[in-house]
mmCIF file of the N, C-alpha and C atoms, coordinates in Angstrom:
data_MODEL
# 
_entry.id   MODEL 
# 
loop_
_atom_site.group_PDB 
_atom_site.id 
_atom_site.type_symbol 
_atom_site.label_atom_id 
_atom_site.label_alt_id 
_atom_site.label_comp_id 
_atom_site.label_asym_id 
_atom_site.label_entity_id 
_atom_site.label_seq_id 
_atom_site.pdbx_PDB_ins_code 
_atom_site.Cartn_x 
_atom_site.Cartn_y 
_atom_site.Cartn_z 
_atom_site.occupancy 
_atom_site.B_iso_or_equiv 
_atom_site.pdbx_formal_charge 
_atom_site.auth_seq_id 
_atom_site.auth_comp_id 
_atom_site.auth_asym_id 
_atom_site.auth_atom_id 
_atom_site.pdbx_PDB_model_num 
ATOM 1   N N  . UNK A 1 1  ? 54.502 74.335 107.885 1.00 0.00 ? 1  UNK A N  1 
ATOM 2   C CA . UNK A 1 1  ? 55.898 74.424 108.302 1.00 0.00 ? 1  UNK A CA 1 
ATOM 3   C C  . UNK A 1 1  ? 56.765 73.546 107.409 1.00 0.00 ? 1  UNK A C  1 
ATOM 4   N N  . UNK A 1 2  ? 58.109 74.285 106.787 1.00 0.00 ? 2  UNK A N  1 
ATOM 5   C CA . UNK A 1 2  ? 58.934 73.370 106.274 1.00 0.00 ? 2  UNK A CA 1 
ATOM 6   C C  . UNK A 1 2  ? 60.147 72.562 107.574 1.00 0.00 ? 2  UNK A C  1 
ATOM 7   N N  . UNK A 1 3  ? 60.294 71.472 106.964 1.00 0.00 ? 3  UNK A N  1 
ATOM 8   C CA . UNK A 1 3  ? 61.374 70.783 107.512 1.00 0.00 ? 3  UNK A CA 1 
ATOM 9   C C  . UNK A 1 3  ? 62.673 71.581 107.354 1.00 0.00 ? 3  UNK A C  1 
ATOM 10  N N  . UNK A 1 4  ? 63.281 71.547 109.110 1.00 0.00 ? 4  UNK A N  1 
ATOM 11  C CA . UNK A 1 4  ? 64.069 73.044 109.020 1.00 0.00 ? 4  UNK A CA 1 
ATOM 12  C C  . UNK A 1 4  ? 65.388 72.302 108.139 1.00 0.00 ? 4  UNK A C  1 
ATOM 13  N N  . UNK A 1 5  ? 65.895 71.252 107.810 1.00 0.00 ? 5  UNK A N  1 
ATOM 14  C CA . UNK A 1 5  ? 66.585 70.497 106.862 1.00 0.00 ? 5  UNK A CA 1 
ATOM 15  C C  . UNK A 1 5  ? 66.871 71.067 105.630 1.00 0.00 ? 5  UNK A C  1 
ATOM 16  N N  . UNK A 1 6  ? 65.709 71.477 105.269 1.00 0.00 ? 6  UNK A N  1 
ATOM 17  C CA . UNK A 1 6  ? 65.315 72.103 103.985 1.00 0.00 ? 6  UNK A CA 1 
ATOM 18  C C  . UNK A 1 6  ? 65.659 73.512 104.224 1.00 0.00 ? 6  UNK A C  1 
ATOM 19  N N  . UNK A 1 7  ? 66.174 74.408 105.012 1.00 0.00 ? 7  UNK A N  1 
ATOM 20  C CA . UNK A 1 7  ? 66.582 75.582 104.808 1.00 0.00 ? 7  UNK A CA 1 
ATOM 21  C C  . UNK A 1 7  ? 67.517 76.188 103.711 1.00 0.00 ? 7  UNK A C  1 
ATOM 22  N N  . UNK A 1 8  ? 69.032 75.291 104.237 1.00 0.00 ? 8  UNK A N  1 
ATOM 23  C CA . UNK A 1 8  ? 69.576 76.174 103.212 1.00 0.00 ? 8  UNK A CA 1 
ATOM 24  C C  . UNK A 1 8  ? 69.290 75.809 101.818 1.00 0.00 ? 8  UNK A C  1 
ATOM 25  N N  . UNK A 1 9  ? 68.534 74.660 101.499 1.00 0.00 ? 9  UNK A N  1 
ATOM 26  C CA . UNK A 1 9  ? 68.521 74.435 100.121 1.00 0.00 ? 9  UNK A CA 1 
ATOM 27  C C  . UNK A 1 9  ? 67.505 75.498 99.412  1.00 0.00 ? 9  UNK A C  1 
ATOM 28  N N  . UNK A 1 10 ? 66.877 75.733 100.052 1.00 0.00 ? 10 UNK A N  1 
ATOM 29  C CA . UNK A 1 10 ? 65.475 76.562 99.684  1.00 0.00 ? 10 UNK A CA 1 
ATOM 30  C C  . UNK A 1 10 ? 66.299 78.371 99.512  1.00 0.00 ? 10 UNK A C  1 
ATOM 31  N N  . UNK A 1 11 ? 67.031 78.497 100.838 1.00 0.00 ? 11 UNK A N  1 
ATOM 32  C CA . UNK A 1 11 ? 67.688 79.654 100.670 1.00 0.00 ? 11 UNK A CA 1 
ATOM 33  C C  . UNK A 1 11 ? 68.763 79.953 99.105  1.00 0.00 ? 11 UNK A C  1 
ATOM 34  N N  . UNK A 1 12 ? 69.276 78.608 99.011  1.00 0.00 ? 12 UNK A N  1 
ATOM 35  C CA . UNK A 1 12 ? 70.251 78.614 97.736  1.00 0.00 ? 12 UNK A CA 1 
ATOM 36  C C  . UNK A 1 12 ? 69.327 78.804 96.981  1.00 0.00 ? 12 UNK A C  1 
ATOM 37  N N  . UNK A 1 13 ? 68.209 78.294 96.469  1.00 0.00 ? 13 UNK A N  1 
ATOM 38  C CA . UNK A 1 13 ? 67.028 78.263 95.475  1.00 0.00 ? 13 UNK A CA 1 
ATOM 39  C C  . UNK A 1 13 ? 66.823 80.290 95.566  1.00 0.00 ? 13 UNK A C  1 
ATOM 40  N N  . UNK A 1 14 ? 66.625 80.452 96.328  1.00 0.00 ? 14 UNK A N  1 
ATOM 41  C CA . UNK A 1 14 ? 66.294 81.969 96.362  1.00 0.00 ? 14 UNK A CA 1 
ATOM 42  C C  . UNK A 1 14 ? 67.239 82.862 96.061  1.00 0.00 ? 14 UNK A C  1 
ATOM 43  N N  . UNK A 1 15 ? 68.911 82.551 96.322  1.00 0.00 ? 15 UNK A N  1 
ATOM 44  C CA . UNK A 1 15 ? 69.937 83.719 95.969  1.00 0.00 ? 15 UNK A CA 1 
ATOM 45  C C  . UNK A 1 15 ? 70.081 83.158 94.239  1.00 0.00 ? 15 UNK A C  1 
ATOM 46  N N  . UNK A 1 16 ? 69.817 82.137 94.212  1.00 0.00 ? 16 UNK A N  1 
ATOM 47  C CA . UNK A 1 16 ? 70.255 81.826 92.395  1.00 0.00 ? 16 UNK A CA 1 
ATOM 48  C C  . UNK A 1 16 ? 69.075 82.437 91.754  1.00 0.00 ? 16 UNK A C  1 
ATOM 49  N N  . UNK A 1 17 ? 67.280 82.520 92.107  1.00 0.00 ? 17 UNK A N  1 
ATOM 50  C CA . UNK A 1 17 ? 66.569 83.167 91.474  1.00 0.00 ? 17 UNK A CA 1 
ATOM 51  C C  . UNK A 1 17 ? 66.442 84.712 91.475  1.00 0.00 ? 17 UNK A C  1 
ATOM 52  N N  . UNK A 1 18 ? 67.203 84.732 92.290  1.00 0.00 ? 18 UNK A N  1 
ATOM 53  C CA . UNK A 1 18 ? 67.671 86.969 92.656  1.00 0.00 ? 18 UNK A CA 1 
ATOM 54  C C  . UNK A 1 18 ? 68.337 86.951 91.728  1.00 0.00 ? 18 UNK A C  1 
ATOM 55  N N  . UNK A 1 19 ? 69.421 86.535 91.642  1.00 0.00 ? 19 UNK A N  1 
ATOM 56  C CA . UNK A 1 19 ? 70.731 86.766 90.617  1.00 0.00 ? 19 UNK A CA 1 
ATOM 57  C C  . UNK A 1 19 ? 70.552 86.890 89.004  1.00 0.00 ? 19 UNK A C  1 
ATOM 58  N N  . UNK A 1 20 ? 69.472 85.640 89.270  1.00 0.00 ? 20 UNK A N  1 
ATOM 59  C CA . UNK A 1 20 ? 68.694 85.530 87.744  1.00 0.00 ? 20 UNK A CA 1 
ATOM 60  C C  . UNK A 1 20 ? 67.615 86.831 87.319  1.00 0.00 ? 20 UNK A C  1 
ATOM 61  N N  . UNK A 1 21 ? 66.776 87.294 88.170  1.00 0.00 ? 21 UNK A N  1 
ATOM 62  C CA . UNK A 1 21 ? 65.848 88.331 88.099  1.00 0.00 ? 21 UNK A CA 1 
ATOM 63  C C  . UNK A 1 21 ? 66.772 89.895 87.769  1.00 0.00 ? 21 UNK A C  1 
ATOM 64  N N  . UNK A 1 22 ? 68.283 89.685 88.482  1.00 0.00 ? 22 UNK A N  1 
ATOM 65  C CA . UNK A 1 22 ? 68.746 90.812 88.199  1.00 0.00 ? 22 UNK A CA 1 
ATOM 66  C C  . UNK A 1 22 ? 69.357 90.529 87.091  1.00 0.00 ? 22 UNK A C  1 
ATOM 67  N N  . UNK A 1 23 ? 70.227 89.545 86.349  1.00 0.00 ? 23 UNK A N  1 
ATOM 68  C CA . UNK A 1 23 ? 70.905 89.292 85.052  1.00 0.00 ? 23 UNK A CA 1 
ATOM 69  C C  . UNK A 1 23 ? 69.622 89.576 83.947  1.00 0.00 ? 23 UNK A C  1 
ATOM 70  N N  . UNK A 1 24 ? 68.669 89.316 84.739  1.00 0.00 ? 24 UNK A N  1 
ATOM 71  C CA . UNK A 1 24 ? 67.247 89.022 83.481  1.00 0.00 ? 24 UNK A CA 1 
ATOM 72  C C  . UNK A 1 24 ? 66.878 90.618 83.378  1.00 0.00 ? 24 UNK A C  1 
ATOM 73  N N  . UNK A 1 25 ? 67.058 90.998 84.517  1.00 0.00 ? 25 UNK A N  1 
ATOM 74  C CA . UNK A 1 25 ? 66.308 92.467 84.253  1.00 0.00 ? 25 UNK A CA 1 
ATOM 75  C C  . UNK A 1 25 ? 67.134 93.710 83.436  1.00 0.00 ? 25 UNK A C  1 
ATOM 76  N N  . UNK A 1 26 ? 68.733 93.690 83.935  1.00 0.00 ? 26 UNK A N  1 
ATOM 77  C CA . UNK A 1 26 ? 69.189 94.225 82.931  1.00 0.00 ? 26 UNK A CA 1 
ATOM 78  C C  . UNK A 1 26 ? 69.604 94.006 82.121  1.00 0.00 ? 26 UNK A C  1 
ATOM 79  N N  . UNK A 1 27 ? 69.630 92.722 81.354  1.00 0.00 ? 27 UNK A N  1 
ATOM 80  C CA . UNK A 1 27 ? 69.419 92.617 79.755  1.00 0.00 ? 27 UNK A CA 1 
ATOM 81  C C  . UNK A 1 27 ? 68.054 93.160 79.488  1.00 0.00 ? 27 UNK A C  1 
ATOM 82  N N  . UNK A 1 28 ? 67.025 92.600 79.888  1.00 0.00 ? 28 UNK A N  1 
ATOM 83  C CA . UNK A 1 28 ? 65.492 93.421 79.335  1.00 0.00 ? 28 UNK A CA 1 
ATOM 84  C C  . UNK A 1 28 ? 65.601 95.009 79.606  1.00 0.00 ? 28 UNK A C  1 
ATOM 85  N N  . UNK A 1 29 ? 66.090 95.313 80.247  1.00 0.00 ? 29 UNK A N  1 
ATOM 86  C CA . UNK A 1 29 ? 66.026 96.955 80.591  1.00 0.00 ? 29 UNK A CA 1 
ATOM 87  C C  . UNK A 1 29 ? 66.896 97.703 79.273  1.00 0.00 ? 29 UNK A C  1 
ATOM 88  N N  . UNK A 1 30 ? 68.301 97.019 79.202  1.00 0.00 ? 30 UNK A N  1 
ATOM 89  C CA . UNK A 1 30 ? 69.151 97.262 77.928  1.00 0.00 ? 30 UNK A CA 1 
ATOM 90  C C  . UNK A 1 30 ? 68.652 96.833 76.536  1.00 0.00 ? 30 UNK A C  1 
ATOM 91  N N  . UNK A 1 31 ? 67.382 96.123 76.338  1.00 0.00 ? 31 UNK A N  1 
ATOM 92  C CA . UNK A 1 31 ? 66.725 95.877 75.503  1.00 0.00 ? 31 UNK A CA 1 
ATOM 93  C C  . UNK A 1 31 ? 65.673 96.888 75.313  1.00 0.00 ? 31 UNK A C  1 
ATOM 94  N N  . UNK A 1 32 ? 65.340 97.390 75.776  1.00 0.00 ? 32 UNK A N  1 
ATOM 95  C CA . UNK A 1 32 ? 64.423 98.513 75.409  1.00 0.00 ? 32 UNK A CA 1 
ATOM 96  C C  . UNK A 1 32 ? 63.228 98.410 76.135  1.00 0.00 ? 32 UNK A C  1 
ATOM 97  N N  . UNK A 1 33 ? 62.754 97.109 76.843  1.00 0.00 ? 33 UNK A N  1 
ATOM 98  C CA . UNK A 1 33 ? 61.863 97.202 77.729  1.00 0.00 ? 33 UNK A CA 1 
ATOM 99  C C  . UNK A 1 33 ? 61.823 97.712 78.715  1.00 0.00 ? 33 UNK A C  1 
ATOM 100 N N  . UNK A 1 34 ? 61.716 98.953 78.868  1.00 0.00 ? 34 UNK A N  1 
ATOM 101 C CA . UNK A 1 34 ? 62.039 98.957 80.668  1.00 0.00 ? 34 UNK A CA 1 
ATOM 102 C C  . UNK A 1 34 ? 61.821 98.913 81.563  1.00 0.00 ? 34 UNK A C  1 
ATOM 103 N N  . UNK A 1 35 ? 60.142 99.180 81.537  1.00 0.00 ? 35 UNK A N  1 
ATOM 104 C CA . UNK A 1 35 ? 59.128 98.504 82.538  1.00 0.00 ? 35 UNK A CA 1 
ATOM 105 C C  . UNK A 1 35 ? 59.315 97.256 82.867  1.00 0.00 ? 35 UNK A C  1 
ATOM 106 N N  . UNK A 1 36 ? 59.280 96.640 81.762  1.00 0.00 ? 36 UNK A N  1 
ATOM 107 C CA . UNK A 1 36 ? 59.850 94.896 82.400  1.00 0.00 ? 36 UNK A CA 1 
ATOM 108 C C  . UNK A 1 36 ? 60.949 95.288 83.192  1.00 0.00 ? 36 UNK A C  1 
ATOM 109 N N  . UNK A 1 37 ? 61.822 95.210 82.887  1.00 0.00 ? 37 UNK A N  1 
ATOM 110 C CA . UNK A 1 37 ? 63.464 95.632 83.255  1.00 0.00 ? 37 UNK A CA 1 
ATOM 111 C C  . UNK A 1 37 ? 63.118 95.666 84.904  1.00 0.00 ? 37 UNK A C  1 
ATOM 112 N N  . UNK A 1 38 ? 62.543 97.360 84.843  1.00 0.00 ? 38 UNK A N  1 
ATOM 113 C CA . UNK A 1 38 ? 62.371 97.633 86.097  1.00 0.00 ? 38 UNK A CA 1 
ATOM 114 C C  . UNK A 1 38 ? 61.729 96.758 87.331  1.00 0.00 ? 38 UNK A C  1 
ATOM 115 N N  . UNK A 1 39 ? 60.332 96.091 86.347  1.00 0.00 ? 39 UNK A N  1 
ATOM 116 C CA . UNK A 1 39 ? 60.004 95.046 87.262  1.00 0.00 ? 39 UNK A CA 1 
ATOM 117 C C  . UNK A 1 39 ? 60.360 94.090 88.118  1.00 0.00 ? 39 UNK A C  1 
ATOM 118 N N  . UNK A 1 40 ? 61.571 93.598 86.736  1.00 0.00 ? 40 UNK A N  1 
ATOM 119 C CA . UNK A 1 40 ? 62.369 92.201 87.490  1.00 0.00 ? 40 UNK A CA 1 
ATOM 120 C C  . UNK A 1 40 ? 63.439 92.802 88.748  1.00 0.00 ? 40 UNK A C  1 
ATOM 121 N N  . UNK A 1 41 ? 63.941 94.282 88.189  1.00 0.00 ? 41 UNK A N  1 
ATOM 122 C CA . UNK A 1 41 ? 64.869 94.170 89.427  1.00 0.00 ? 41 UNK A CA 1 
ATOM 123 C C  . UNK A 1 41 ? 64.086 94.788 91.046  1.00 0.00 ? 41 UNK A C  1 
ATOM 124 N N  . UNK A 1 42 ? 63.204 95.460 90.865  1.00 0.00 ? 42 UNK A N  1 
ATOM 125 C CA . UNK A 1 42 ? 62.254 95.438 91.792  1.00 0.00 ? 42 UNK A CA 1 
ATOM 126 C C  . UNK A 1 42 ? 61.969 94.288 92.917  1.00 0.00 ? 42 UNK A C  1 
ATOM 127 N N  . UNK A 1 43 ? 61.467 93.163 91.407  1.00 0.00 ? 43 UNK A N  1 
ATOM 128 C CA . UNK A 1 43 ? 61.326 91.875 92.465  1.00 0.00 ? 43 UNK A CA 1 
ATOM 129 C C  . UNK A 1 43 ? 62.325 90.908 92.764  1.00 0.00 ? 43 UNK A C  1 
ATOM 130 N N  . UNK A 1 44 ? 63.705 91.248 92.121  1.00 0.00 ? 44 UNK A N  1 
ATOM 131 C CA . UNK A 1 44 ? 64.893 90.909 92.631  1.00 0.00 ? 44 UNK A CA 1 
ATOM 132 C C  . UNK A 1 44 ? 65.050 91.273 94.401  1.00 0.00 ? 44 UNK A C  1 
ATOM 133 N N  . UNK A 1 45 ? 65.143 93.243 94.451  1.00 0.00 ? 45 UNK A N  1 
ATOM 134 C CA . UNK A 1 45 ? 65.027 93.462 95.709  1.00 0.00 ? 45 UNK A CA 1 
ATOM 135 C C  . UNK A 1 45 ? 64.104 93.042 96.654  1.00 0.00 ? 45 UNK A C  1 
ATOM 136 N N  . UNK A 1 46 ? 62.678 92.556 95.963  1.00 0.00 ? 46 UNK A N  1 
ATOM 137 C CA . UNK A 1 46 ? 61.687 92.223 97.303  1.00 0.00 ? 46 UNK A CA 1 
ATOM 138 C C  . UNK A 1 46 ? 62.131 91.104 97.979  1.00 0.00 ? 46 UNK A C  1 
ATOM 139 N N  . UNK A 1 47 ? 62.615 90.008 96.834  1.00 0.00 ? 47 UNK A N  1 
ATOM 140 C CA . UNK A 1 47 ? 63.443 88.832 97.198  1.00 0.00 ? 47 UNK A CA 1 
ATOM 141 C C  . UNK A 1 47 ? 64.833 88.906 98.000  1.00 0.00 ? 47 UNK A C  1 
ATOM 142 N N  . UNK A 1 48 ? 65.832 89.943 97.726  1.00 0.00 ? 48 UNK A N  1 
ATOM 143 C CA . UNK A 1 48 ? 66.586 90.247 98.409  1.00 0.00 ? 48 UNK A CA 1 
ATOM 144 C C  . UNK A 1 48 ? 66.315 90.253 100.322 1.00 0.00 ? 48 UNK A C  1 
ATOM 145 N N  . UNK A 1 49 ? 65.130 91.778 100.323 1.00 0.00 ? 49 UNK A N  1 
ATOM 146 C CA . UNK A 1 49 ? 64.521 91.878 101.508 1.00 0.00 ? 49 UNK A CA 1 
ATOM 147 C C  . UNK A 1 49 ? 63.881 90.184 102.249 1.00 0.00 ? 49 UNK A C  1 
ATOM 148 N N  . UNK A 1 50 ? 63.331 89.282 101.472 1.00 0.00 ? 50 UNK A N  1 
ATOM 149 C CA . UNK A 1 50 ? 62.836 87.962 102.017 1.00 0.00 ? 50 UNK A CA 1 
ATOM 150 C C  . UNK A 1 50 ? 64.256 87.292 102.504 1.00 0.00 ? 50 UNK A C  1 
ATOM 151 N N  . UNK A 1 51 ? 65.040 86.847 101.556 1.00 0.00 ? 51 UNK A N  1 
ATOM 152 C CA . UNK A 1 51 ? 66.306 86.590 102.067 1.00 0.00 ? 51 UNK A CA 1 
ATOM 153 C C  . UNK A 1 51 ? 67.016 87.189 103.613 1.00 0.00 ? 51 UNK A C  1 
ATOM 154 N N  . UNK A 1 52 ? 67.044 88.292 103.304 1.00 0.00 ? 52 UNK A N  1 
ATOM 155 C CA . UNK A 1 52 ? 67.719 89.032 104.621 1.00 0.00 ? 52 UNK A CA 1 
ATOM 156 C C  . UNK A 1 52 ? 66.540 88.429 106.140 1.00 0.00 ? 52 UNK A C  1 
ATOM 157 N N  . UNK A 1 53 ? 65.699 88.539 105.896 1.00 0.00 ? 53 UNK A N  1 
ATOM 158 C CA . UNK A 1 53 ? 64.259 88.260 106.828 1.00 0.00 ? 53 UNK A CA 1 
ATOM 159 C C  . UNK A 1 53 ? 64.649 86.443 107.364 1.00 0.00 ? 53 UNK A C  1 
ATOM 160 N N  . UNK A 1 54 ? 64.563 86.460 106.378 1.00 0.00 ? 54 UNK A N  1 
ATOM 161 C CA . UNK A 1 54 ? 64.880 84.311 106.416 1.00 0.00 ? 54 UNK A CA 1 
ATOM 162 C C  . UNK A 1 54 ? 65.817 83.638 107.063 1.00 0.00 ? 54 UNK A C  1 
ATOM 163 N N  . UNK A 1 55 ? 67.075 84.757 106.892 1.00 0.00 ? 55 UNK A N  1 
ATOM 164 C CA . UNK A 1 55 ? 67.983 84.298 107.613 1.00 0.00 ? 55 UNK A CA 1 
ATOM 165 C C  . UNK A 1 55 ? 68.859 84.771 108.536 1.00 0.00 ? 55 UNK A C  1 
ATOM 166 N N  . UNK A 1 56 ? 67.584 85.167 109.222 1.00 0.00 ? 56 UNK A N  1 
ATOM 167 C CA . UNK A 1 56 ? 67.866 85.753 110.728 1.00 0.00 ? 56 UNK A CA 1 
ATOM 168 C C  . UNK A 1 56 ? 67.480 84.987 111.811 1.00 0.00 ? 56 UNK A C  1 
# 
């Protein structure tokens, strides 16, 4: 169990690494990778879905 103290900081930690997975993914996607691409924004949304879950 985390110290519930530690919520929103952990939550901020999680919307700044979404934001990043999606800035990251479509530059790599517009780069020609797109499997990567696709990956990151994929696990942007799984993170999205954790977020929504977390803070209910």
């Amino acid at each position: 169990m985390t110290d519930p103290s530690l919520n929103p900081i952990l939550l901020s930690i999680a919307v700044v690494a979404m934001f990043a997975l999606v800035w990251g993914g479509v530059r790599t996607f517009r780069a020609g990778e797109r499997q990567k691409g696709v990956l990151m924004l994929v696990a942007a949304l799984v993170l999205l879905g954790n977020l929504l879950i977390w803070s209910v």
